[in-house]
C-alpha positions in Angstrom: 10.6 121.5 1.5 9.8 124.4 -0.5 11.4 124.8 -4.2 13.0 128.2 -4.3 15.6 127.6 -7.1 15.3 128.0 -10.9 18.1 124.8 -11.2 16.0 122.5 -9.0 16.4 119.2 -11.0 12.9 118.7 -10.5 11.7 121.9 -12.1 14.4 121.6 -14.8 12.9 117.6 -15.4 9.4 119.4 -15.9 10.4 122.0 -18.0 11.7 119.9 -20.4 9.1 117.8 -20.3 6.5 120.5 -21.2 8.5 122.0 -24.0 10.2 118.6 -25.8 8.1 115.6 -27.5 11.9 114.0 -27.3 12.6 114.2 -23.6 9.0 112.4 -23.2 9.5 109.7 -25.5 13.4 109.5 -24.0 12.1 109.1 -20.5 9.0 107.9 -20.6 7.2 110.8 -18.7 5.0 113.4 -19.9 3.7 116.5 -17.1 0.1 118.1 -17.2 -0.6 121.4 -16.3 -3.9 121.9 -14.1 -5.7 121.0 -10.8 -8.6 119.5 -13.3 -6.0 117.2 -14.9 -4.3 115.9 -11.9 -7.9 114.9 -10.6 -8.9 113.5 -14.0 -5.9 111.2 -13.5 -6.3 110.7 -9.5 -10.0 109.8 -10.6 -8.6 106.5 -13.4 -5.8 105.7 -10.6 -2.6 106.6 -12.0 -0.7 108.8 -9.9 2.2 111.3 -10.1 5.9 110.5 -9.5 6.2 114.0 -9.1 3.5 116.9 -8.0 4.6 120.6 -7.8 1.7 123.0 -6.0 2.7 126.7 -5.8 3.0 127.8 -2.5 3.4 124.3 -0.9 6.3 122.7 -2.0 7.6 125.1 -5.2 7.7 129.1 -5.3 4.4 130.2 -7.1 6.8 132.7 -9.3 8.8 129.7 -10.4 6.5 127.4 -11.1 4.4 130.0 -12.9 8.2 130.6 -15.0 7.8 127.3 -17.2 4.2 127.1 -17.6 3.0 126.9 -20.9 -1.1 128.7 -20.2 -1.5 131.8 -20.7 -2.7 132.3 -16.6 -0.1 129.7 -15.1 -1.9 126.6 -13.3 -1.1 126.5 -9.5 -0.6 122.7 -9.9 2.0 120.5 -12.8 2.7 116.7 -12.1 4.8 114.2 -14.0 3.2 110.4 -15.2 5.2 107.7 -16.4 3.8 107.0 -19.5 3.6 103.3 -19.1 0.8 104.0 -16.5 -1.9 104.7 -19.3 -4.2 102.2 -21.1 -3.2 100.3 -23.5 -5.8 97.4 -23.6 -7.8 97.7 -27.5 -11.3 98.0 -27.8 -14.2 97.3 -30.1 -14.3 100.4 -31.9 -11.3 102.4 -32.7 -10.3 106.0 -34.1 -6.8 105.6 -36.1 -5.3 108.8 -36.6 -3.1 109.3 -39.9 -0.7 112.6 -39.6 -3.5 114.3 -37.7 -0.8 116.9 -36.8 -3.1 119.6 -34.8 -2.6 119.2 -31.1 -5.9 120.6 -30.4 -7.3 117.9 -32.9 -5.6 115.2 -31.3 -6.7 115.9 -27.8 -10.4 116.7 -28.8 -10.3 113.3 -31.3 -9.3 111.9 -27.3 -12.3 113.5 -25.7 -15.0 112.0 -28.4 -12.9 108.6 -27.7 -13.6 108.9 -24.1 -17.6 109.7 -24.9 -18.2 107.1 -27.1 -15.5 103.7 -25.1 -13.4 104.1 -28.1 -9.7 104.0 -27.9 -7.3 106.0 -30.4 -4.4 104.7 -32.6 -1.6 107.3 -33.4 0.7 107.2 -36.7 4.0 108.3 -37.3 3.5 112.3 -37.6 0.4 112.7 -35.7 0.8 115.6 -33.2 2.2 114.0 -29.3 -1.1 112.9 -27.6 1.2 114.1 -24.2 2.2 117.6 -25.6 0.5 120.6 -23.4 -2.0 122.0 -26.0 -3.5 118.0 -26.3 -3.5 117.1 -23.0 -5.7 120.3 -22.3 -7.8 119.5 -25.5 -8.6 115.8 -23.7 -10.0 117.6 -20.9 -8.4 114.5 -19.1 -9.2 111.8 -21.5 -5.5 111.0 -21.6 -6.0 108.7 -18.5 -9.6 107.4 -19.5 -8.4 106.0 -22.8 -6.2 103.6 -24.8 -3.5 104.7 -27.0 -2.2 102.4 -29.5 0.4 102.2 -32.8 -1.4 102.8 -35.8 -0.9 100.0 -37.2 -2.0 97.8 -33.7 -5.8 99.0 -34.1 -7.8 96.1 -34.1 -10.9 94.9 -36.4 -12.3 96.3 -39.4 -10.5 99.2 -41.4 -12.8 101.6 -42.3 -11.2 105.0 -44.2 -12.9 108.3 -43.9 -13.0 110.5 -47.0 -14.6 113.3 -47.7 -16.3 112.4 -51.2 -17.2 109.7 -53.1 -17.9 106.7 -51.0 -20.5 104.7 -49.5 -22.6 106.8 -46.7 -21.1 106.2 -43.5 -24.7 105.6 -42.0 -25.2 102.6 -44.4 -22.1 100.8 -43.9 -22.9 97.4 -41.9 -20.6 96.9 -39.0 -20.3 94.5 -36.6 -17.3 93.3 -34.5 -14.1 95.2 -33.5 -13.6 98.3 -36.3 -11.6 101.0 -36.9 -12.1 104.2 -38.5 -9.6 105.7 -40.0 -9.2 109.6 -40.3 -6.6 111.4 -42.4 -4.6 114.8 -42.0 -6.2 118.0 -41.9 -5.3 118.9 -45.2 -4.6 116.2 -47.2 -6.8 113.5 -45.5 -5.6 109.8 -46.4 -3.0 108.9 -49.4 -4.6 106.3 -52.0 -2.3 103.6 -50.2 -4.1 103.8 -46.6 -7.1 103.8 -48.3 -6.5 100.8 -50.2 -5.5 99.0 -47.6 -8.9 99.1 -45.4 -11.3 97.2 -45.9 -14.3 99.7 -46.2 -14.3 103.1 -47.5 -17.3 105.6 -46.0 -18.0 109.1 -46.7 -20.3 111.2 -44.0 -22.8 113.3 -46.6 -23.3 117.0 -45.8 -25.8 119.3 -47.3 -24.0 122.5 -46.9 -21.3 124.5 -48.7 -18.1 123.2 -46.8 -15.2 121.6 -48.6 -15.0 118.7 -45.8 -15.6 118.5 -42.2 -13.1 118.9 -39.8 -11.2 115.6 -38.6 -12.3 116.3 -34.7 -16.0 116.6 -36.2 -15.9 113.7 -38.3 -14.3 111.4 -35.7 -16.9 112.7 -33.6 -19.6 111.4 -35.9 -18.4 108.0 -36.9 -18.3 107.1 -33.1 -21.6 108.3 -32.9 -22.7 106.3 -35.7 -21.3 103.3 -34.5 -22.8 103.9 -31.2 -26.1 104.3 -32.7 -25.7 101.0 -35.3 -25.0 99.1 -32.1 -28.1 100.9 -30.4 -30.5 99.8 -33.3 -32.3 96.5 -33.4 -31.9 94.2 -35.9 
């Protein structure tokens, strides 16, 4: 049956769910805009409880009415959040008021390179808010989110000056890296409370690296620590 009304439950249940981190978290559900999504989810087997495809089962003009892209996707479906990972693994990326969405998703992507999963803290922009979800380029699906304070292993803080060289830190076992706001990085108390402290050196002019970068290149790192021989 073909959706031709604005008050469809269905398209009011979406709606909601695109524009308000506090009906996800209420419900449990989260919808993704995108025919590249959907697969990305199809492809880790979760599937929809709800799929809308203009022209097939929802008026294209409607559906295109509470899309949050700029060109409206022909395709939105609804998860149940439950459905995604959860399980930890050996290297971690703990997020501390990271509160860019576009951060957050891209911090997912490198997470889904490198087998990592990603801890969230109170603050941190919604992993299942639109502008993430596109920034995972489907990540979302592939891997495991986690409390902040659940990641497992080794706590190593990122900060931008002062510490030991990442590259020379010794690691071994589960471990964490821990990355601060964009601004204002880590407070002294997250800090203290890891057990390693690592700086990646730069040569250049730059006051700091961007969170997304520096994620980026503690997973590689890690990757490449594991890589070498002993």
């Amino acid at each position: 049956m073909l959706i031709t009304s604005a008050s469809n439950p269905t398209l009011k249940l979406v709606r909601k769910l695109l524009a308000q981190k506090r009906k996800r978290e209420e419900l449990g559900l989260f919808a993704v805009e995108g025919e590249d999504l959907v697969a990305a989810a199809a492809a880790a087997g979760i599937e929809p409880i709800e799929l809308l495809v203009a022209g097939e089962n929802v008026d294209a003009e409607l559906l295109a009415a509470i899309s949050t892209l700029p060109h409206p996707a022909r395709v939105v479906a609804v998860y149940r959040t439950a459905a995604l990972p959860r399980e930890p693994r050996e290297t971690t990326l703990a997020l501390w008021r990271v509160s860019d969405p576009g951060n957050v998703g891209t911090l997912l992507r490198a997470a889904d390179a490198f087998g990592a999963a990603v801890a969230i803290s109170e603050g941190c922009a919604d992993p299942l808010g639109s502008k993430a979800l596109r920034a995972s380029a489907g990540a979302i699906f592939r891997v495991p989110l986690l409390p902040f304070d659940d990641a497992p292993g080794e706590r190593v803080a990122l900060v931008a000056h002062g510490a030991q060289p990442l590259h020379e830190l010794e690691l071994s076992g589960p471990v964490t890296f821990v990355l601060g706001a964009e601004r204002q990085g880590l407070p002294a108390d997250i800090v203290e409370q890891s057990h390693k402290v690592a700086t990646i050196p730069t040569s250049g002019a730059a006051e700091s690296l961007n969170v997304a970068v520096a994620g980026a290149i503690a997973l590689y790192e890690r990757a490449r620590g594991e890589r070498t021989p002993a």
